[in-house]
VOGUKE-607362 format. One record per atom (N, C-alpha, C): x, y, z; residue in one letter. Coordinates in steps of 0.02 Angstrom, whole numbers, plus 50000, padded with zeros to 5 digits. Each point is the difference from the previous one (the first is absolute). Layout:
<recs>
XYZA;...
</recs>
This chain:
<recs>
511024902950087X;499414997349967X;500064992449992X;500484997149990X;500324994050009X;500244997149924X;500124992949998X;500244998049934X;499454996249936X;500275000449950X;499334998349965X;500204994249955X;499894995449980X;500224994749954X;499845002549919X;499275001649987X;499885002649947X;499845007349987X;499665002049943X;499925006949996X;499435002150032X;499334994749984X;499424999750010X;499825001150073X;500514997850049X;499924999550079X;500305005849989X;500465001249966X;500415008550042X;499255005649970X;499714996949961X;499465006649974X;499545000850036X;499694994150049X;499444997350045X;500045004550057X;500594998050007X;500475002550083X;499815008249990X;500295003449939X;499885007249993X;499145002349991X;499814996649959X;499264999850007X;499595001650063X;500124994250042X;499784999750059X;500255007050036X;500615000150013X;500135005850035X;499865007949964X;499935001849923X;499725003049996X;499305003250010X;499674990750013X;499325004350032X;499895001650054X;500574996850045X;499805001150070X;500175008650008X;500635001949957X;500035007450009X;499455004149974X;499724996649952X;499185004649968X;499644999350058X;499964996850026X;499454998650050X;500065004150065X;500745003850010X;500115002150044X;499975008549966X;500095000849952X;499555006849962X;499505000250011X;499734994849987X;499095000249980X;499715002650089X;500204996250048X;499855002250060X;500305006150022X;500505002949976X;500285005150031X;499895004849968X;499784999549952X;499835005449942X;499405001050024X;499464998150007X;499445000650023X;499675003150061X;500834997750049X;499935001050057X;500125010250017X;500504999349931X;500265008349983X;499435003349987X;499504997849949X;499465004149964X;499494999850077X;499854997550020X;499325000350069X;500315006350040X;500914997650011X;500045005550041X;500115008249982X;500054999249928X;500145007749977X;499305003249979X;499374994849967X;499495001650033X;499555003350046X;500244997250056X;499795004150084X;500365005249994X;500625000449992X;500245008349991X;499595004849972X;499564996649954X;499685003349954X;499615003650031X;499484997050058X;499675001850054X;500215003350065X;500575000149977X;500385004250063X;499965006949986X;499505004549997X;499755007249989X;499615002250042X;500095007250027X;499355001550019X;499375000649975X;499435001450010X;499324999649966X;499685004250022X;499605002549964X;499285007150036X;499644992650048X;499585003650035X;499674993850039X;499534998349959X;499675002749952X;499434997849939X;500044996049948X;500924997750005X;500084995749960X;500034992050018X;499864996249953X;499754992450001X;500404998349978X;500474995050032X;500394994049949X;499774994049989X;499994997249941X;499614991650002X;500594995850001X;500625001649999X;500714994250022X;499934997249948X;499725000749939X;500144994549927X;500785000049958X;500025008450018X;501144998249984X;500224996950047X;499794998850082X;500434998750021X;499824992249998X;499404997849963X;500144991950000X;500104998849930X;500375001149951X;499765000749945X;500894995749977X;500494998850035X;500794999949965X;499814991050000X;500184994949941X;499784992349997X;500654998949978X;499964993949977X;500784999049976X;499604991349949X;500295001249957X;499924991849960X;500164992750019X;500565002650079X;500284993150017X;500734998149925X;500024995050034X;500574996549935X;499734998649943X;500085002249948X;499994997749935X;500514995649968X;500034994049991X;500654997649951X;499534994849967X;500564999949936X;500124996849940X;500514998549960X;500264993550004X;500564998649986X;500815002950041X;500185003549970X;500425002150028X;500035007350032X;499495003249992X;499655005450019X;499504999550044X;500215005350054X;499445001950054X;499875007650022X;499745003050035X;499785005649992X;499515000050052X;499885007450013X;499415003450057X;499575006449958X;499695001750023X;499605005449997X;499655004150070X;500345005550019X;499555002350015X;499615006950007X;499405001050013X;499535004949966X;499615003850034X;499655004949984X;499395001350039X;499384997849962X;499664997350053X;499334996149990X;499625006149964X;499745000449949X;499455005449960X;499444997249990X;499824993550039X;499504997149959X;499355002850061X;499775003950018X;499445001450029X;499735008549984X;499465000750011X;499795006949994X;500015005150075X;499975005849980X;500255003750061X;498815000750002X;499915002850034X;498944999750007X;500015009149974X;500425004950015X;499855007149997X;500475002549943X;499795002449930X;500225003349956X;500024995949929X;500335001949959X;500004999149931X;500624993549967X;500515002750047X;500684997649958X;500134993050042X;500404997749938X;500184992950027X;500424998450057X;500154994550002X;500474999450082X;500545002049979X;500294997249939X;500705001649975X;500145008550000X;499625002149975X;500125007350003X;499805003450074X;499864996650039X;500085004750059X;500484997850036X;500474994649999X;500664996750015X;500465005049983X;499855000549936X;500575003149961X;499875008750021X;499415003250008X;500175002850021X;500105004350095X;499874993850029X;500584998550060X;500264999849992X;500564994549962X;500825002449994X;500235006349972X;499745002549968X;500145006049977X;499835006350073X;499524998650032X;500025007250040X;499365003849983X;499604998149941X;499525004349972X;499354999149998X;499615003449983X;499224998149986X;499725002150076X;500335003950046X;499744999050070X;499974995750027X;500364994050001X;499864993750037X;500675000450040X;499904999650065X;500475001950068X;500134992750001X;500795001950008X;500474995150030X;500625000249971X;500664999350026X;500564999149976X;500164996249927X;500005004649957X;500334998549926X;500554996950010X;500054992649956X;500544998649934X;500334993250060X;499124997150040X;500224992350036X;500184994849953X;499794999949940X;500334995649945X;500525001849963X;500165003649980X;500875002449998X;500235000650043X;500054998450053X;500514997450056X;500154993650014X;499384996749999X;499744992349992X;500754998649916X;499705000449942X;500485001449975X;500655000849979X;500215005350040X;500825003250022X;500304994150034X;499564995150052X;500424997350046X;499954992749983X;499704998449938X;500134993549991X;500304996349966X;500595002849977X;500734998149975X;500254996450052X;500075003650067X;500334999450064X;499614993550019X;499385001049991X;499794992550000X;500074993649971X;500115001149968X;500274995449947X;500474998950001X;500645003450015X;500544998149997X;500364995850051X;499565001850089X;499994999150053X;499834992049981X;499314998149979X;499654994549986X;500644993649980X;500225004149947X;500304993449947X;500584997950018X;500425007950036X;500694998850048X;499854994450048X;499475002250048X;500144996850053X;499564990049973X;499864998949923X;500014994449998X;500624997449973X;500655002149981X;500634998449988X;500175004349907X;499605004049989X;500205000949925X;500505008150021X;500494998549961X;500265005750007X;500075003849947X;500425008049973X;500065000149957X;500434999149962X;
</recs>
Protein backbone atom coordinates (compact mmCIF):
# COMPACT_ATOMS: atom_id res chain seq x y z
CA UNK A 1 0.00 0.00 0.00
CA UNK A 2 3.07 2.05 0.51
CA UNK A 3 4.43 4.47 3.29
CA UNK A 4 2.58 7.16 4.99
CA UNK A 5 4.08 10.22 6.87
CA UNK A 6 0.88 11.00 8.75
CA UNK A 7 -2.25 9.30 9.97
CA UNK A 8 -4.55 11.34 7.82
CA UNK A 9 -2.75 10.05 4.41
CA UNK A 10 -2.62 6.44 5.88
CA UNK A 11 -6.67 6.97 6.41
CA UNK A 12 -7.10 8.60 2.75
CA UNK A 13 -5.01 5.80 1.20
CA UNK A 14 -7.57 3.21 3.04
CA UNK A 15 -10.49 5.31 2.20
CA UNK A 16 -9.78 5.42 -1.28
CA UNK A 17 -9.11 1.82 -1.58
CA UNK A 18 -11.99 0.94 0.40
CA UNK A 19 -14.12 2.39 -2.13
CA UNK A 20 -12.62 1.11 -4.93
CA UNK A 21 -13.43 -2.43 -3.29
CA UNK A 22 -17.23 -1.13 -2.72
CA UNK A 23 -17.30 -0.29 -6.06
CA UNK A 24 -16.26 -3.56 -7.14
CA UNK A 25 -19.34 -5.08 -4.96
CA UNK A 26 -21.58 -2.65 -6.16
CA UNK A 27 -20.85 -3.92 -9.85
CA UNK A 28 -20.51 -7.41 -9.07
CA UNK A 29 -23.21 -7.66 -6.81
CA UNK A 30 -25.48 -6.45 -9.26
CA UNK A 31 -23.98 -8.25 -11.83
CA UNK A 32 -24.96 -11.53 -9.39
CA UNK A 33 -28.66 -10.30 -8.88
CA UNK A 34 -29.46 -9.80 -13.07
CA UNK A 35 -27.95 -13.11 -13.38
CA UNK A 36 -29.82 -15.13 -10.73
CA UNK A 37 -32.79 -13.28 -11.98
CA UNK A 38 -32.79 -14.90 -15.55
CA UNK A 39 -32.54 -18.15 -13.73
CA UNK A 40 -35.61 -17.10 -12.49
CA UNK A 41 -36.93 -17.35 -16.07
CA UNK A 42 -35.30 -20.33 -16.73
CA UNK A 43 -38.72 -22.54 -16.46
CA UNK A 44 -40.85 -24.09 -18.60
CA UNK A 45 -44.25 -22.36 -19.34
CA UNK A 46 -47.87 -23.52 -20.64
CA UNK A 47 -47.76 -21.67 -24.04
CA UNK A 48 -50.71 -19.25 -22.59
CA UNK A 49 -48.47 -17.84 -20.39
CA UNK A 50 -47.10 -14.11 -20.69
CA UNK A 51 -44.00 -12.85 -19.16
CA UNK A 52 -43.53 -8.98 -18.94
CA UNK A 53 -39.49 -9.43 -17.85
CA UNK A 54 -40.15 -6.74 -14.90
CA UNK A 55 -38.07 -9.30 -12.34
CA UNK A 56 -35.84 -9.76 -14.76
CA UNK A 57 -35.12 -5.94 -15.07
CA UNK A 58 -35.91 -5.07 -11.76
CA UNK A 59 -32.04 -5.92 -9.59
CA UNK A 60 -30.43 -1.67 -9.22
CA UNK A 61 -27.79 -1.10 -6.98
CA UNK A 62 -27.21 2.58 -5.15
CA UNK A 63 -23.68 2.85 -6.60
CA UNK A 64 -21.14 4.12 -3.82
CA UNK A 65 -22.37 5.70 -0.92
CA UNK A 66 -19.68 7.37 1.41
CA UNK A 67 -19.38 9.64 4.18
CA UNK A 68 -16.61 10.35 5.99
CA UNK A 69 -15.08 7.41 6.75
CA UNK A 70 -17.84 5.22 5.64
CA UNK A 71 -18.95 3.85 2.36
CA UNK A 72 -21.36 1.39 1.36
CA UNK A 73 -23.65 -0.16 -1.60
CA UNK A 74 -27.05 -1.24 -1.89
CA UNK A 75 -28.41 -3.49 -3.83
CA UNK A 76 -32.16 -4.23 -4.56
CA UNK A 77 -35.01 -5.08 -6.50
CA UNK A 78 -36.57 -2.19 -8.23
CA UNK A 79 -40.51 -2.26 -6.73
CA UNK A 80 -41.20 0.96 -7.89
CA UNK A 81 -43.66 0.17 -10.87
CA UNK A 82 -47.05 -1.52 -11.19
CA UNK A 83 -47.57 -4.93 -12.69
CA UNK A 84 -51.31 -3.67 -15.41
CA UNK A 85 -53.25 -7.32 -14.40
CA UNK A 86 -54.44 -7.97 -10.74
CA UNK A 87 -54.67 -6.56 -7.27
CA UNK A 88 -51.35 -6.96 -5.36
CA UNK A 89 -48.41 -4.91 -5.26
CA UNK A 90 -45.10 -5.50 -7.05
CA UNK A 91 -43.44 -6.28 -3.79
CA UNK A 92 -45.71 -9.00 -3.05
CA UNK A 93 -45.57 -10.69 -6.23
CA UNK A 94 -41.56 -10.65 -5.98
CA UNK A 95 -41.85 -12.08 -2.86
CA UNK A 96 -44.01 -14.35 -3.87
CA UNK A 97 -41.65 -15.51 -6.76
CA UNK A 98 -39.04 -16.06 -4.47
CA UNK A 99 -40.99 -18.08 -2.52
CA UNK A 100 -42.40 -20.49 -5.37
CA UNK A 101 -46.07 -19.47 -4.69
CA UNK A 102 -49.19 -17.74 -5.69
CA UNK A 103 -48.87 -19.66 -9.17
CA UNK A 104 -46.37 -17.50 -10.58
CA UNK A 105 -43.89 -19.91 -12.68
CA UNK A 106 -40.36 -19.69 -12.42
CA UNK A 107 -37.49 -20.91 -10.37
CA UNK A 108 -37.83 -19.97 -6.58
CA UNK A 109 -35.37 -18.34 -4.08
CA UNK A 110 -33.17 -16.05 -7.22
CA UNK A 111 -32.64 -13.63 -4.32
CA UNK A 112 -31.44 -15.92 -1.72
CA UNK A 113 -28.87 -17.04 -3.83
CA UNK A 114 -28.09 -13.52 -4.98
CA UNK A 115 -27.71 -13.30 -1.19
CA UNK A 116 -25.84 -16.63 -0.21
CA UNK A 117 -23.12 -15.52 -2.65
CA UNK A 118 -22.33 -12.17 -1.66
CA UNK A 119 -20.01 -12.60 1.15
CA UNK A 120 -17.81 -14.30 -1.54
CA UNK A 121 -18.22 -11.13 -3.12
CA UNK A 122 -17.17 -9.12 -0.93
CA UNK A 123 -14.55 -10.74 0.30
CA UNK A 124 -13.13 -11.40 -3.31
CA UNK A 125 -13.70 -7.40 -3.78
CA UNK A 126 -11.69 -6.12 -0.74
CA UNK A 127 -8.93 -9.07 -0.97
CA UNK A 128 -8.12 -8.49 -4.26
CA UNK A 129 -7.85 -4.50 -3.28
CA UNK A 130 -5.02 -5.46 -0.63
CA UNK A 131 -7.17 -5.76 2.76
CA UNK A 132 -6.62 -8.84 4.34
CA UNK A 133 -7.81 -10.48 7.30
Amino acid sequence: MGTYTTASALKEAIRKKAQQAMKKVSDKGLKEAQENNRWFYESPLPQRYTRTGQLGNSPETTGIKSSGSQCGTEIYLDTDFNYGTGTWSTEKIFKAAEQGNANILGNPGFWAKTKENMPDIIKEAFTSEGFKK
